[in-house]
C-alpha atoms as one frame of an Amber mdcrd trajectory, in Angstrom:
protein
   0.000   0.000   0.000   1.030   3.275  -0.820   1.161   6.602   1.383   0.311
  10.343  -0.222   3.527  11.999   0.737   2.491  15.411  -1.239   0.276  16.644
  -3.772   0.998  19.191  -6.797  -0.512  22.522  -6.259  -2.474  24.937  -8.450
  -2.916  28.972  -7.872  -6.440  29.881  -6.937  -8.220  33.490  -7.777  -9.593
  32.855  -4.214  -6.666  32.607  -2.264  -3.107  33.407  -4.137  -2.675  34.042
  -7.519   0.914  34.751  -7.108   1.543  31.675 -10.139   6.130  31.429 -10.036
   5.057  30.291  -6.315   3.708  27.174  -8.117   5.045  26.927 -11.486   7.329
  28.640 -14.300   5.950  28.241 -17.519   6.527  29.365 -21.021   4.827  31.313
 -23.647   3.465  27.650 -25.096   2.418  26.514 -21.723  -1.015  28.001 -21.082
  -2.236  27.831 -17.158  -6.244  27.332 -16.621  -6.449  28.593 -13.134 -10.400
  28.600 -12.556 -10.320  24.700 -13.734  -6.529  24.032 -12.549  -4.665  22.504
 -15.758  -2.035  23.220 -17.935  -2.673  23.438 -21.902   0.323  22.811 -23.466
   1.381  23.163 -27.216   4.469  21.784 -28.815   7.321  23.249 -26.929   5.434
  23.951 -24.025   7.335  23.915 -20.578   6.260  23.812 -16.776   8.858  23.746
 -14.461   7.898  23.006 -10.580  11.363  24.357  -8.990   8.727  25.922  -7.127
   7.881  26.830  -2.743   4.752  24.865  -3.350   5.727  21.880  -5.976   9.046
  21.336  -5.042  10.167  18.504  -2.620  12.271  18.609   0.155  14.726  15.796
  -0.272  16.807  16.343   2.891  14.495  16.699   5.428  12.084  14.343   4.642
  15.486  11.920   3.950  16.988  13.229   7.756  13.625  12.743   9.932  10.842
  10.803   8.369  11.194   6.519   7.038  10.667   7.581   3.357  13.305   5.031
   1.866  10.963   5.094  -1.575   9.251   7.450  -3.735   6.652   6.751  -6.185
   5.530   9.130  -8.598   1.642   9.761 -10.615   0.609  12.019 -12.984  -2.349
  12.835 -14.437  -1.960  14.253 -18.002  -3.081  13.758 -21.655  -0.532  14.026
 -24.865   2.952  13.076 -25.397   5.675  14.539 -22.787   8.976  14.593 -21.952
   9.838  14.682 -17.868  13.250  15.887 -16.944  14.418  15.464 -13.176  16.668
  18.622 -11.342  18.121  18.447  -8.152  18.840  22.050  -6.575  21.641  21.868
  -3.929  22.817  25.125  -1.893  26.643  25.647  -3.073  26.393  22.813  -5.672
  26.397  22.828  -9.395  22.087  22.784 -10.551  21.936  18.812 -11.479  19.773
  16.924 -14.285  18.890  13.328 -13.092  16.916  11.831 -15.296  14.472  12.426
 -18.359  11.748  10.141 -18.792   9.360  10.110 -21.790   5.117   9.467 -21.900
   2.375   9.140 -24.058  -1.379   9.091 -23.272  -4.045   9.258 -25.604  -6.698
  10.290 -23.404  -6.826  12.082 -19.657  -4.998   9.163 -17.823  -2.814   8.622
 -14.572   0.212   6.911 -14.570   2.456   6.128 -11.727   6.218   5.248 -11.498
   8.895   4.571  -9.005  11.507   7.260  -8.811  14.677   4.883  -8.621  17.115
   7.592  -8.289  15.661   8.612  -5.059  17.706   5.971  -3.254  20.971   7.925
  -3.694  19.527  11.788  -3.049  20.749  13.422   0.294  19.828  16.734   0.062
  18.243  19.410  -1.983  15.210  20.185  -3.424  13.821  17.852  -5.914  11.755
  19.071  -8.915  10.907  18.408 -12.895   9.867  20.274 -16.044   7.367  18.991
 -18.526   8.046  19.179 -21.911   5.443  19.491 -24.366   6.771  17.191 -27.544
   2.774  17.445 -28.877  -0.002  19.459 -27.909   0.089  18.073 -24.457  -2.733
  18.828 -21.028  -1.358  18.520 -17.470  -3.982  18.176 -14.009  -2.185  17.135
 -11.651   0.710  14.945  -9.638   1.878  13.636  -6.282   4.590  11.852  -4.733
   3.785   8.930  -2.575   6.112   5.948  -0.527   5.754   2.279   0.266   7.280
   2.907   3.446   5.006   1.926   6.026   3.130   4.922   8.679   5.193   5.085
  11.902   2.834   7.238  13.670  -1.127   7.005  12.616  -1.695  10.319  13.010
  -5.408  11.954  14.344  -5.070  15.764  13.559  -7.432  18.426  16.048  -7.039
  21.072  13.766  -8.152  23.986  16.279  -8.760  27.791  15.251  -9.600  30.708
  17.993 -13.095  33.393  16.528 -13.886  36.172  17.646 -16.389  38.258  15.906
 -14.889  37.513  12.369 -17.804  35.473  11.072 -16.760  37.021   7.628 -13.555
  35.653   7.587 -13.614  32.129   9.133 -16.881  30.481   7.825 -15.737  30.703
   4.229 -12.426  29.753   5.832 -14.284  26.584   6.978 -16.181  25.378   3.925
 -12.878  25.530   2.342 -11.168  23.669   5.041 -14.402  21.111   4.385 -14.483
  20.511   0.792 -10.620  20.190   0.328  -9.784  18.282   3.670 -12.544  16.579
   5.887 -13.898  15.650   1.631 -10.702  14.022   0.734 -10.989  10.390   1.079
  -7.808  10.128   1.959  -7.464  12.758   5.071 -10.873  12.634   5.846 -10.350
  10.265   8.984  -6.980  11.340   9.728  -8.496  15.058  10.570 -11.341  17.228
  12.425 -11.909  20.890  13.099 -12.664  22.535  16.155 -13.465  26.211  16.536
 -13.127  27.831  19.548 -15.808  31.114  19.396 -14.679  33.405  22.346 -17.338
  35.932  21.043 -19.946  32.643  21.215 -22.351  33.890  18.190 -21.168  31.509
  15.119 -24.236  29.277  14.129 -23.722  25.188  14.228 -21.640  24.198  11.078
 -22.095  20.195   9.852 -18.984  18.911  10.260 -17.112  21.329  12.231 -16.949
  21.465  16.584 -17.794  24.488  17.633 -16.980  25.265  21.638 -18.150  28.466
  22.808 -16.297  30.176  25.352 -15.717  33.310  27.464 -13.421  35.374  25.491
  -9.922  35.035  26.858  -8.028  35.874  23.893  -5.677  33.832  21.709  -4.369
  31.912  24.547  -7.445  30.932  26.381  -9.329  30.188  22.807  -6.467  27.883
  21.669  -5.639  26.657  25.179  -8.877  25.654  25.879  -9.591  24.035  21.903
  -6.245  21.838  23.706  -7.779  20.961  26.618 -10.312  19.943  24.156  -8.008
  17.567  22.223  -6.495  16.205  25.547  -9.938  15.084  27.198 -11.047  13.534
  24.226  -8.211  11.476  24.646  -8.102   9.993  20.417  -5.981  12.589  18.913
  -2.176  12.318  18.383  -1.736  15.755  17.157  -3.016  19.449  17.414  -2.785
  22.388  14.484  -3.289  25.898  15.847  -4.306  27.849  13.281  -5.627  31.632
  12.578  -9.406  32.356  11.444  -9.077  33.051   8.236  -7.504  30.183   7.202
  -5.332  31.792   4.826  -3.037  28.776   3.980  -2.807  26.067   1.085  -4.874
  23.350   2.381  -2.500  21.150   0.894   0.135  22.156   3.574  -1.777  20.895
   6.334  -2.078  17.253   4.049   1.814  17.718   3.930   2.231  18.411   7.646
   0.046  15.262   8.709   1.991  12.998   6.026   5.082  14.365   7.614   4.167
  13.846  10.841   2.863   9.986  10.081   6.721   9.437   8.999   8.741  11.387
  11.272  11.074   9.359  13.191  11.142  11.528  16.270   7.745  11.438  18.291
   8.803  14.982  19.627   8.633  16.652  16.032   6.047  19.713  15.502   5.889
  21.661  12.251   5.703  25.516  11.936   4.491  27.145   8.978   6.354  30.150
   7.695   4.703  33.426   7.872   4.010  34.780   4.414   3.071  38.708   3.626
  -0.405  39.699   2.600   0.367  42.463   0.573   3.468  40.670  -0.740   2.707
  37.667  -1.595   5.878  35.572  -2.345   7.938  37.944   0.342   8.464  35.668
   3.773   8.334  37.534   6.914   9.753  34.556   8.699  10.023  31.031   8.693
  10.406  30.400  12.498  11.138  32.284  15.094  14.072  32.375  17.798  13.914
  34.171  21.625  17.169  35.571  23.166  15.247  38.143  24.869  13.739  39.485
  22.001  11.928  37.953  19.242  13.951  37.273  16.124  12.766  36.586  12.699
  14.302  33.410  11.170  15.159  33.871   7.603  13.394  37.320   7.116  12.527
  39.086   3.679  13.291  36.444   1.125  11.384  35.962  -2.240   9.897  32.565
  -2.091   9.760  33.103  -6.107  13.647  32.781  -6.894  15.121  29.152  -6.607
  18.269  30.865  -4.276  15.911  31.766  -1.545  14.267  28.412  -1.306  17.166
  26.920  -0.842  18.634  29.341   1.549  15.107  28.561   3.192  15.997  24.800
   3.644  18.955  25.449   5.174  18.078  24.815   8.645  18.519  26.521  11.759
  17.245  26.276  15.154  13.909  27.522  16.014  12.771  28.326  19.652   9.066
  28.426  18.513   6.417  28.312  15.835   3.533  31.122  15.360   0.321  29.944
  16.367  -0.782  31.058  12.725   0.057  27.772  11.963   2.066  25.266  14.019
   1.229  21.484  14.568   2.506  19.558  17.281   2.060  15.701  19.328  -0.077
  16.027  22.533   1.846  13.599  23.952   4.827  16.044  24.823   2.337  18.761
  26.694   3.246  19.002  29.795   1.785  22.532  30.582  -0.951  24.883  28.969
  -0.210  28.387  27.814   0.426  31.607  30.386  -3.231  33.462  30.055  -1.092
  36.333  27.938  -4.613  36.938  26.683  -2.556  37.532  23.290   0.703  37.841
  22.440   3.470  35.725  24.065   1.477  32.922  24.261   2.853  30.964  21.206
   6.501  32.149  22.275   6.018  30.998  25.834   4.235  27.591  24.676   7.132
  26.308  22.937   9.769  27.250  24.943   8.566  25.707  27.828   8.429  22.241
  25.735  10.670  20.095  24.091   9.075  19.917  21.198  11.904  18.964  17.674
  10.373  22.008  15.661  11.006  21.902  11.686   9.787  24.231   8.657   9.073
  22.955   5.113   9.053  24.732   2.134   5.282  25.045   1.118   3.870  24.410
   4.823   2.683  28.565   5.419  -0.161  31.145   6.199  -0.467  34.371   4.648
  -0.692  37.134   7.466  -1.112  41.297   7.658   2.203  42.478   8.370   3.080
  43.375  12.238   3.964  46.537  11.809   0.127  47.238  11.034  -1.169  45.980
  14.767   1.179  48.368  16.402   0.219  50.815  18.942   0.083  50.990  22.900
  -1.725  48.764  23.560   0.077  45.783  21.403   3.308  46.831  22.675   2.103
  47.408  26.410   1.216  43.192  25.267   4.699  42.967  23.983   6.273  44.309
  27.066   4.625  42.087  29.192   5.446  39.165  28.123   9.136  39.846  27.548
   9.536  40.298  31.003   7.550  37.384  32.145   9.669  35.593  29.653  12.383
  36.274  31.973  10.591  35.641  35.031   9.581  32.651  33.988  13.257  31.258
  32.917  12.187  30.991  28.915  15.576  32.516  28.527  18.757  32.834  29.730
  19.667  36.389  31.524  19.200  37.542  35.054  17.602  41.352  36.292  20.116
  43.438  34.513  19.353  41.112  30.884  15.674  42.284  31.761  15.880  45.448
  32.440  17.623  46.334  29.011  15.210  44.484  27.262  12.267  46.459  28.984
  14.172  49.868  28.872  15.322  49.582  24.845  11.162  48.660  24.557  10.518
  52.384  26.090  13.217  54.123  25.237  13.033  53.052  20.961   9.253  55.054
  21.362  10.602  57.776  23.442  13.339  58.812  20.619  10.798  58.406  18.394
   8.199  60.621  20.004   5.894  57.875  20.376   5.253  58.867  23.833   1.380
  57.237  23.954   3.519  54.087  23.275   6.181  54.123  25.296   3.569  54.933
  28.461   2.358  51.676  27.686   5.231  49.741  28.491   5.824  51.772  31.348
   2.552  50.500  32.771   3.250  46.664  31.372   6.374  47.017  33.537   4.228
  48.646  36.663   1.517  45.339  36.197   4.101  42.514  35.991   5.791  43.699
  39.218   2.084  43.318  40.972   2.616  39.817  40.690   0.113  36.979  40.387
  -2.518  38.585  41.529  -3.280  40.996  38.651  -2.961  37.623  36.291  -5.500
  36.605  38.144  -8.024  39.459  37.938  -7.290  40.185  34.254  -7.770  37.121
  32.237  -9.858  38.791  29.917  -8.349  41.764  30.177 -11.824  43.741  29.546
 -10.862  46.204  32.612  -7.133  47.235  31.678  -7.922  47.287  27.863  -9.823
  50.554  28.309  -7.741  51.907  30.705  -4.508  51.611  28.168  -6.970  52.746
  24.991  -7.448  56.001  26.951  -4.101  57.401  26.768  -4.022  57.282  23.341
């Protein structure tokens, strides 16, 4: 029996339409993106040295059991496939070129023999049209047998963004819980801190006070933990702004991996540029630090600078999936901010990025203000207090005063009053943790200075 590893990947109007994320083509290759095929006319090429369509050779060789590869594609015509591997300070390699002929729409499926003998790199092939040629689809898939049998609690926090997350839901429905193949390997579970979203068929809905991001998501994980016949959990954000295909890849990853302690973080992607990555991973030293920041996912250099990897203290709760078996603690009620930070640093979780696992998100510099910084403030110093990171008082106190004083040279005084009070309500100790959960009395209080 054979096991999905990952699926091709077409641009959508509805989501990204951003196509060298996906394919290059040339001026003979025409894409159909409302009915996702390629028309192809003699001398047509589609290349998939692509973020989305190109495969990760070295880590899925490193930490998953994928000794095999099988290939199927779904095409009519007569083609030509030629195999590259991409290697970071190697010479661009051609493996092998393979040649097909159907005479009607037709899959075919073949065992990539050369696979054996990769290490590293990113795998990808062109099609070349040698007749007038049509192209629907592919996927890779293995032999190798499931290590872990994975049950996925995909959970996403609402709160009064009914126009956002119940399209993001029938999508979620139709191209995951509708797949044959995922379709018992996966459920969703919305956590509605604002408690108005009407009953969905196929989707748990658990209303609850609102508590922010970390008391939505924490308690769509206590969820996941009582039930007690999931494996895994995917935090996610609302809108759902991700290929669903990545969260097939991350479960077919996570069936494979050879370390029970692996979690998957998708890279944060720009709205308003699409192919620009704002990070993929994140690191804490007392600040928060952008892994690979600014590259463009569109040029072949920058996904394979993106493979290169690097350690990563913790995954955005935009999208990062991880086992329940290693939680050990629930988040610190941050009500936002910090709580993804803190989550992972206080477990051992093995976290990895893969090329084409992502969200698309607004940019941070548009949430900031007093009172997302007066957030930010507190929860680098709890960071501290809490031993997330090496340092002692002094290491603190320069992290709080560059917070201020960055706003104060900049004449953002409204902002830099806010982490003077952050700083004033840490130092109160529990107790004001206690009494502001939901945060519904300090909010206004921090709003009014502006």
């Amino acid at each position: 029996m054979s096991h999905i590893v990952q699926s091709g990947i077409f641009p959508k109007f509805s989501l990204c339409s951003q196509i060298d994320l996906y394919f290059r083509n040339n001026q003979f290759a025409n894409l159909h993106i409302n009915d996702s095929f390629f028309s192809l006319d003699k001398f047509g090429k589609v290349s998939t040295d692509t973020y989305f369509n190109s495969l990760s050779v070295g880590k899925w060789k490193r930490y998953t059991n994928v000794n095999d590869l099988i290939f199927s594609i779904k095409f009519k015509g007569k083609i030509k496939i030629i195999w590259h591997l991409h290697r970071l300070h190697f010479s661009h390699r051609l493996i092998e070129e393979m040649y097909f002929e159907n005479d009607n729409i037709s899959e075919i499926s073949f065992s990539l023999t050369f696979w054996k003998d990769l290490e590293d790199g990113m795998l990808s092939f062109d099609i070349e049209a040698l007749d007038y040629s049509e192209l629907y689809g592919f996927y890779y898939s293995t032999r190798s047998e499931i290590l872990n049998p994975v049950s996925m609690g995909v959970v996403i926090t609402h709160f009064n963004r009914q126009q956002y997350v119940l399209p993001a839901l029938d999508r979620l429905k139709s191209e995951l819980l509708l797949d044959s193949y995922f379709k018992n390997k996966v459920s969703l579970n919305v956590v509605d801190n604002s408690q108005n979203l009407p009953e969905i068929d196929g989707v748990n809905i658990i209303p609850n006070e609102n508590l922010g991001g970390s008391g939505g998501f924490t308690r769509g994980l206590m969820h996941l933990k009582e039930n007690g016949s999931y494996t895994h959990c995917l935090f996610m954000d609302d809108d759902a702004s991700c290929e669903v295909e990545g969260i097939k890849r991350t479960i077919s990853f996570l069936e494979h991996a050879l370390d029970h302690k692996t979690a998957l973080a998708g890279a944060m992607l720009r709205e308003a540029e699409m192919f620009r990555q704002f990070e993929n991973g994140a690191k804490f030293d007392g600040v928060c630090k952008a892994v690979k920041p600014n590259l463009d996912l569109r040029e072949v250099h920058s996904l394979l600078i993106n493979e290169q990897e690097e350690h990563i203290d913790y995954g955005g709760w935009w999208f990062f999936a991880f086992p329940l078996s290693e939680v050990k603690h629930y988040a610190f009620p941050y009500f936002v901010r910090g709580d993804d930070s803190g989550f992972s640093l206080v477990h051992d979780f093995k976290i990895l990025t893969l090329n084409g696992i992502s969200s698309w998100q607004e940019d941070f510099s548009l949430k900031n203000g007093p009172l997302p910084h007066y957030l930010d403030t507190r929860y680098h110093i709890m960071h501290y207090l809490h031993n997330l990171v090496r340092g002692n008082a002094k290491d603190a106190i320069k992290t709080t005063a560059r917070m201020c004083l960055k706003n104060l040279l900049a004449y953002q005084y409204e902002t830099a009053l806010a982490s003077i009070l952050a700083m004033e309500d840490v130092v109160k100790g529990k107790s004001f943790w206690e009494q502001n959960v939901s945060m519904s009395e300090r909010r206004p209080e921090i709003q009014k200075i502006i």
